[in-house]
Residue, then its C-alpha position, 0 to 999 in steps of 0.5 A: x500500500x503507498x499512500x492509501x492506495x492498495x493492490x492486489x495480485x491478479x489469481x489468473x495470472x498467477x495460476x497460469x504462470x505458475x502451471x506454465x512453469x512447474x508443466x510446461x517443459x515437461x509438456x514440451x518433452x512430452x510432445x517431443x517423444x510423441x513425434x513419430x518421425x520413423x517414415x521421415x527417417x528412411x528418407x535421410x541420407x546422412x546420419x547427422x540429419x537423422x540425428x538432428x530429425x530424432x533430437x526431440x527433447x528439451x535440454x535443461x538449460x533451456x528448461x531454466x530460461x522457458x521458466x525464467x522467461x515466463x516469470x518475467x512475463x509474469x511480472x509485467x501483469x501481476x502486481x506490484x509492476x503491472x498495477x503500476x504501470x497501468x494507473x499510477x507509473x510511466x516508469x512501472x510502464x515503459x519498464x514493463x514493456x521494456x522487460x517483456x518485449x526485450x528481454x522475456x520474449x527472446x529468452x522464452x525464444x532462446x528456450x524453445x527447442x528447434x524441432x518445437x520451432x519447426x512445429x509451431x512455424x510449419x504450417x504454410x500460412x504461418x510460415x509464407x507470413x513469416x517468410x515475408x516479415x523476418x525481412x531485415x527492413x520489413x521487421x525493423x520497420x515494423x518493431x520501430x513503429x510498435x516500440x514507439x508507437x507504444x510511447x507516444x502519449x496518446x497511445x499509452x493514454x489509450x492503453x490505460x484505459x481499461x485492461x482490455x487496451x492494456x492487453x491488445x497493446x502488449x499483443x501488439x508490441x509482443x508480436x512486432x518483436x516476435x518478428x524482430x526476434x525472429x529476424x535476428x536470431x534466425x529461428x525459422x526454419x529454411x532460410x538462410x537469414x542474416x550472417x553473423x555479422x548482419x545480425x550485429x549491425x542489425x540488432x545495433x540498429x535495433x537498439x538505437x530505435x527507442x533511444x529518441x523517444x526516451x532522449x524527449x523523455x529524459x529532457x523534457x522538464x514537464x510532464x507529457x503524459x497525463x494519465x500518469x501524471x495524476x496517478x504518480x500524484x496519487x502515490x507521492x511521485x514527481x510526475x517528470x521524475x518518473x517520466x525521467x526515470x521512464x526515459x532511461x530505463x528503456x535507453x539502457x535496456x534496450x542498449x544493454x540487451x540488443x548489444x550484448x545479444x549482438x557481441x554474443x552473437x559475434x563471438x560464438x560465430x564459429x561455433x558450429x554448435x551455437x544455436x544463432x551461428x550461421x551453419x552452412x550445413x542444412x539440418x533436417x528441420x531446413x530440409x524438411x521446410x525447403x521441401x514442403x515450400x516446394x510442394x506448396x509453391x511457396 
């Protein structure tokens, strides 16, 4: 309680977090071994695509970063942030989005297995759309106008004004980064994507996106959002303080992600096992989704 006013953690959010948690790798397994790839098999000629075809498991490192990346999710709905952000805080709120589409969503990304990846992409309206977004300006053009979109003032007024707004706009934002993240980390199946290298710059640029929104944040000397405004005079807060405050966190965020991303990305370039290196040897997922391409005219 600050100053008279209360909160309450959501039960649905909780509940849905925490059996997402303690079941979903296991779930994850689970589909894993229900695959049956027998009849795929006689089709490989090389025993390292068999290999790749069979591996249908979750690791366990990648079963710690699904569960820390779902908590995360959790944080930005659940109280104490989410309540913030979306009545009393532009800090709570920027903050929120911030974690949840910087820093939640690849690492959720990063945990799901490649055979899963392969599953959840496959079917050929998915993949065509995703085909055409995860193009390096399409997907850059697209997450720029999300983020920003998601500071401007009128926006975020619109956002907080019932949880309904609060929700469509997160989707919003989530999906423009889902194809960002996409882009940069080369995740769908049968395309050759950016190289190393382009993934740095790329991510580079991706990083400089909301450092202009926050550079009118944190210089500007009155308060520009008013829903905010009134909500941080309601729990004792300057409202340019936080709007400061709200500035910056998303302008060391997005550049300590995007560009720790990008030097990992560049150091582990010759690392043929690395999940985001730029293997010129196709696995069977790539092979697998070429050819369906084919059937399909795609």
């Amino acid at each position: 309680m600050i100053e008279g006013i209360s909160f309450a953690p959501h039960a649905i959010s909780v509940v849905i977090s925490l059996f997402a948690i303690a079941v979903g790798p296991y779930a994850i397994r689970r589909t894993g071994r229900n695959i049956d790839l027998r009849e795929a098999s006689s089709l490989l000629a090389s025993p390292e695509l068999a290999s790749d075809a069979f591996v249908r498991t979750m690791t366990r490192r990648q079963a710690v970063q699904f569960r820390v990346a779902i908590l995360l999710a959790f944080l930005t709905f659940a109280w104490p942030i989410g309540d913030l952000a979306m009545r009393y805080s532009l800090f709570a709120y920027l903050m929120s989005n911030s974690l949840l589409a910087i820093i939640a969503l690849p690492l959720f990304l990063i945990s799901l297995p490649k055979w899963l990846l392969n599953v959840l992409t496959r079917h050929r309206y998915i993949d065509r759309i995703l085909m055409s977004l995860t193009r390096p300006i399409a997907s850059s053009a697209l997450f720029s106008a999300a983020f920003i979109a998601s500071m401007v003032p009128s926006v975020v007024s619109l956002a907080t004004s019932s949880e309904l707004a609060f929700v469509l706009e997160r989707l919003i934002l989530l999906f423009a980064s889902l194809i960002m993240w996409f882009t940069a980390l080369n995740l769908l199946p049968g395309t050759r994507g950016l190289s190393p290298l382009g993934r740095v710059a790329y991510l580079f640029a991706q990083s400089l996106i909301p450092t202009f929104p926050a550079l009118i944040l944190i210089f500007t000397r009155h308060s520009i959002y008013p829903h905010f405004a009134a909500g941080a005079h309601m729990i004792g807060l300057d409202p340019v303080s936080d709007q400061l405050a709200a500035g910056g966190v998303v302008k060391v965020i997005s550049i300590a992600i995007f560009w720790s991303m990008g030097g990992y990305i560049l150091a582990k370039a010759n690392d043929t096992d690395d999940e985001f290196s730029n293997v010129a040897d196709s696995t069977w997922h790539d092979i697998e989704r070429e050819i369906e391409r084919g059937e399909h005219g795609r």
